[in-house]
N, C-alpha and C positions, 0 to 999 in steps of 0.2 A: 519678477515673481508672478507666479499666474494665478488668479483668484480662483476661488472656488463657482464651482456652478454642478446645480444638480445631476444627479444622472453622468457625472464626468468620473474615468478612469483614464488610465496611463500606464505604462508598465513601471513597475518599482524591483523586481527583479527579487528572486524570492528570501534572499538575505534584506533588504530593503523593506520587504513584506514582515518580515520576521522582527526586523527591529522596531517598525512602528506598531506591531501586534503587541510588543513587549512594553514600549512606551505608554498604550493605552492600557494595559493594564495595571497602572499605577490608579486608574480611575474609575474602574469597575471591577467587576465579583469574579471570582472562580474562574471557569471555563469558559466563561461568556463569547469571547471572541475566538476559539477552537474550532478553525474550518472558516473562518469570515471572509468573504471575497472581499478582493482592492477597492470596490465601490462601496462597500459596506463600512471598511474602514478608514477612508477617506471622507466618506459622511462623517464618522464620529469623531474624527480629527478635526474636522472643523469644528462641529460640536462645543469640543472642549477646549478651541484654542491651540489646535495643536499642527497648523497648517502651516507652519516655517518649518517646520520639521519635517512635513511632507515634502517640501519645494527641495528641503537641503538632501534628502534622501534623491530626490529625483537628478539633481543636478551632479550627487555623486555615482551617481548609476549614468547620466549622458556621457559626465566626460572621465568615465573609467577610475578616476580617482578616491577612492573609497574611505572615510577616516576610518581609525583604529574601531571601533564601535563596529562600524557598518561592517568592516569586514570580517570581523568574528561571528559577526550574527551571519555573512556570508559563507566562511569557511563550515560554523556549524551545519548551515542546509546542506553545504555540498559532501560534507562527511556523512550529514544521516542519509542523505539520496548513496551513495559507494556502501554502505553498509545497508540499505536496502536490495540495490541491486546483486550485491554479492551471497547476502540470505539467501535471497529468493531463484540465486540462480544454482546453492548449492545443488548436487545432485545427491541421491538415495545412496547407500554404501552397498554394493554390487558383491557376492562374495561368488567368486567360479572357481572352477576345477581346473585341471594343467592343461586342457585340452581348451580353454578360453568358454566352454559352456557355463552358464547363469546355473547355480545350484538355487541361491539363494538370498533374496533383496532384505535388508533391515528397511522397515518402514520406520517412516519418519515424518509428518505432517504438516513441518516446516519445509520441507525442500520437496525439492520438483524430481523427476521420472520422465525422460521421453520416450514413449513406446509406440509411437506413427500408428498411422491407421489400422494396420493389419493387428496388432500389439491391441489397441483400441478395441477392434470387432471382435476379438478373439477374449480377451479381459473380460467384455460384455459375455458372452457366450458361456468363457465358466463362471461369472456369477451367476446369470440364469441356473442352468444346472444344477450349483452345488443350492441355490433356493429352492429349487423344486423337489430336492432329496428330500429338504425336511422342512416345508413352509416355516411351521410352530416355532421351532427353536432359530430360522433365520427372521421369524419379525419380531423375536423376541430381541435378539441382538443388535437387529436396527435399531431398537427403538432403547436401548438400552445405550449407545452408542450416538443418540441423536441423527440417525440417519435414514429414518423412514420414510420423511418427505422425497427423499430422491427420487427421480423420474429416472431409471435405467436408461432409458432412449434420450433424453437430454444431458445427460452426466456429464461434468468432465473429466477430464483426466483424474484431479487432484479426487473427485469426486467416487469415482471408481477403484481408484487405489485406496480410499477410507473402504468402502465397500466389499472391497478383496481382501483387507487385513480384517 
């Protein structure tokens, strides 16, 4: 078993992460450790005594063998990571015509739109535009919509398509 020493990290692999996160919160408040880096938690493992538990987490992360425990807490990260990237990768609901042209996009501000650069310069060009029709009632609706701070020339995509709807 390897002792503790300051400033020391190691990979614990993020189910690993997950169960000593859960471990330590038998001994502290609320949200306390939400977003804690392995150095951060590793400190507080030692801390409180809880650094056989580090060693056992590490030794079933080198040799692939994982108890019942560890791998749920593993199966859970690797399900919420597949249900992250599958949100994030839906796309907008496209509705076209017989002849395959875009009548009409349902917006939706979980899911993503690829529209490439031209799609991009072009999205920018009519928001310009349809602003300049009617300043008043476009900064009213930014700001009504939380989207005033935007920089048009820095936007991005997801940022533009709030801005267009």
């Amino acid at each position: 078993a390897e002792p503790y020493a300051e400033g020391v990290a190691f990979a614990i692999g993020e189910g690993g992460r997950e169960f000593l996160r859960a471990s330590l919160l038998h001994f502290t408040e609320g949200r306390a450790l939400q977003g804690a880096s392995v150095s951060q938690l590793l400190r507080l493992a030692q801390a409180l005594g809880l650094w056989p538990l580090v060693q056992r987490i590490r030794a079933e992360r080198v040799s692939g063998c994982l108890s019942g425990l560890h791998l749920a807490f593993a199966n859970f990260k690797a399900a919420q990571s597949r249900r992250r990237r599958r949100s994030s990768s839906a796309s907008m609901h496209v509705i076209r015509d017989s002849g395959g042209r875009i009548l009409n996009i349902i917006y939706d501000p979980s899911k993503s739109l690829t529209i490439g650069l031209h799609g991009r310069v072009r999205l920018k060009l009519l928001i310009t535009r349809r602003m300049e029709e009617d300043p008043a009632q476009a900064t009213a609706l930014l700001i009504e919509h939380g989207l005033e701070r935007v920089r048009l020339r820095y936007a991005t995509v997801a940022e533009l398509l709030a801005l267009a709807w």
